[in-house]
Every structure is written in C-alpha cells, then in structure tokens.
N, C-alpha and C positions, 0 to 999 in steps of 0.2 A: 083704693088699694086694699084697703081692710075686708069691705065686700069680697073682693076676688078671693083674699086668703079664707075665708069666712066657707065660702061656695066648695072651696078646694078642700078643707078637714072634712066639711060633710059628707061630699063626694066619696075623701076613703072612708070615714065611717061606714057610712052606707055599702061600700064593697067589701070593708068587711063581714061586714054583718051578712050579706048576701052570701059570702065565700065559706060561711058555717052553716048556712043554711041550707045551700046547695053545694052538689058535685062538681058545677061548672067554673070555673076563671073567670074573673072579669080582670085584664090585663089592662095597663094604659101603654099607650105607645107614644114614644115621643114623634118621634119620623119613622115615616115608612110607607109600604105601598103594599096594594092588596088586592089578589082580583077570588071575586068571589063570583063566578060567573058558573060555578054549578057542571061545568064542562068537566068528563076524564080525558086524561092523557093516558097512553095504553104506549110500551114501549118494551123490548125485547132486546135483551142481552146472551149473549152465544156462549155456552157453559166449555162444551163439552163436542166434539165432533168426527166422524172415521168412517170410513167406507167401509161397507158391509162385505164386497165383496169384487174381483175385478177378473175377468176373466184369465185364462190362459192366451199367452201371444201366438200359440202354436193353431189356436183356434180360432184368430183371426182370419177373413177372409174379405180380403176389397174390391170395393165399382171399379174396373178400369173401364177411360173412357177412350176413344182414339178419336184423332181429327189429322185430316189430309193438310199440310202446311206449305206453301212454296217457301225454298229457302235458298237463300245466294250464298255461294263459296263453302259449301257443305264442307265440313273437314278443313277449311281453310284453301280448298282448291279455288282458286278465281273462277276458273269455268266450269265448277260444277254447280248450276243451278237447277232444281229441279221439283216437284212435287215429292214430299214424304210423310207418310204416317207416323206419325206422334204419340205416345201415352202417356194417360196421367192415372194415378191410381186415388183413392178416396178411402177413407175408412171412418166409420163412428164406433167408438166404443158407449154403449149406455153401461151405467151403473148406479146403484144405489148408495146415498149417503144416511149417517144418523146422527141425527143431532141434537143436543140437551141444551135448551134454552131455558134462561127466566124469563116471563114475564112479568111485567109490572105495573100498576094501575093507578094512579093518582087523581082524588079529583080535587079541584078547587070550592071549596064552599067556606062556608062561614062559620063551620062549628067543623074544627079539624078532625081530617079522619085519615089514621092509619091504610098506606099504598097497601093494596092486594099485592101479593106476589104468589103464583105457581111455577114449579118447575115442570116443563111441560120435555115429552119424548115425541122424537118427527121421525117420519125415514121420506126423503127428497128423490126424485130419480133426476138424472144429469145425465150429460152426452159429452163425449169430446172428439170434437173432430181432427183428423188427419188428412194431410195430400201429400202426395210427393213430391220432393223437391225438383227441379228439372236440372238445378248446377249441378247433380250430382249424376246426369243423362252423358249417355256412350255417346250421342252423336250434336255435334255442335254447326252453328253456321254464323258467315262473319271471320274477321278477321281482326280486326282491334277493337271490336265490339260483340263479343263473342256470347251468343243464348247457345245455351243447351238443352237438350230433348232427350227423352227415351225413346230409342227405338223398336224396343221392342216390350209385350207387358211383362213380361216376368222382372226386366228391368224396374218397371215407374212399382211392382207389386213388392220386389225383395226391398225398396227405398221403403217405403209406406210400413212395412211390418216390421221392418227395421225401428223405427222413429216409434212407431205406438208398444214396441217392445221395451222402448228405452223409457219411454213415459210411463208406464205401469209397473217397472222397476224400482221408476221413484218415488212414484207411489206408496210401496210396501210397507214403508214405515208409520203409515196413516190408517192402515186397514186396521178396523176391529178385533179386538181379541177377543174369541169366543167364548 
C-alpha cells in the first residue's frame, strides 16, 4: 500500500514540475470517456432568415390543363350523364430566400482545440407550388357523393390566383428590409 502511495506523490510531483515547465495540462481523470479519433464534426445553426423578394399576385399567370371526364348525375340530375371538360389551373411561384447561418467546426483530438466558428451569408432559390381546388368548381356530379369541377378556365384560373395571392400576403412579414 506504501508503494502505491509512494508512486502517487511522485506522479504529482512530476506534473507539477512539468506544468512550470510547460504551457500544456497534464490533468488526471478519474472516470470518463474520450474519443480522440482526429475526426471534425461541421454543423450549422440558422441565425437569421427573409425573402428577398416575392412577386406581384397581379403578375401571376397559370398552366391550365383540361381533360374530357364522363360524369353521372351532372348537377344532381339522375339522367344527365355525359362527357365534360374539366380545368385545373397550376402555378409555381420561384423566389429567393437569405439567410445568416453559423457554422461550426469541432474536431476530436487529444490536445484540445477551440470549434471554428463563421457566420456565413446565403441567398437559396425555392418554388411553391399551387393548384386549384376543384370543391370550390361551378359544376358538380353525384348526388350524396358529390366531386366538383371547373368548368370553365377562368374558373380553375380566378381559384389558383386567388390562393397564391393569399400566400404571398402572408408572407409579407418575412420579406427583407432593404
């Protein structure tokens, strides 16, 4: 037992002596765990973020598509089945976002080192898609199971510019201040 204690004074002596000599620590640890595998970790935190800019709803302009559909009880009439044309309307808005992120760098070794960090500036392009809805279509078929259609495009087109009117409304509060 004297041994051990004997082994253990020298031991700090010696880290003392070491820790005036040099700039480095020699720490003891009682418990713990360590990985010293020389690997970074690289990881990204969202600072900061706002659309640059989002068009006018007046200047939108959407695909309509049409397709010829048979339909039973058109209006709710029983005997009107028939072939009818349908529309659907499409729109993509693209826009630009910006955005202020950290990055951060950490690696693992054995002689600790302070994480890199930059705050880095982006600008992102993004799309948002719109269709139109068809429950809100002039012509329906069915009777207690009722689909609705557009029947005409101006119909599936006033839906659609409607809907991406209302979205880029809500937007507003997220656009950049110049």
């Amino acid at each position: 037992m004297k041994t051990i204690a004997n082994i253990a004074i020298i031991a700090i002596v010696t880290a003392t002596s070491l820790l005036a000599a040099d700039d480095t620590k020699n720490v003891t640890i009682i418990q713990g765990t360590s990985t010293a595998d020389g690997k970074s970790q690289v990881s990204e935190k969202l600072l900061e973020e706002c659309i640059v800019s989002l068009p006018s709803p007046e200047t939108l302009d959407p695909i309509i598509t049409s397709e010829s559909q048979f339909l039973k009880e058109i209006d709710g009439d029983p005997g009107k089945n028939d072939f009818v044309k349908t529309y659907t309307a499409t729109l993509e808005i693209n826009y630009k976002i910006k955005q202020k992120v950290l990055i951060v760098v950490t690696t693992s070794s054995v002689q600790g080192q302070e994480p890199v960090m930059k705050v880095l500036d982006k600008e992102l392009t993004q799309s948002k898609k719109f269709t139109s809805n068809s429950s809100d279509g002039d012509l329906y078929a069915g009777r207690s199971h009722r689909q609705y259609y557009f029947s005409t495009p101006e119909g599936a087109k006033k839906d659609v510019q409607s809907r991406a009117a209302a979205w880029i409304k809500q937007q507003a509060t997220i656009v950049c201040s110049k």
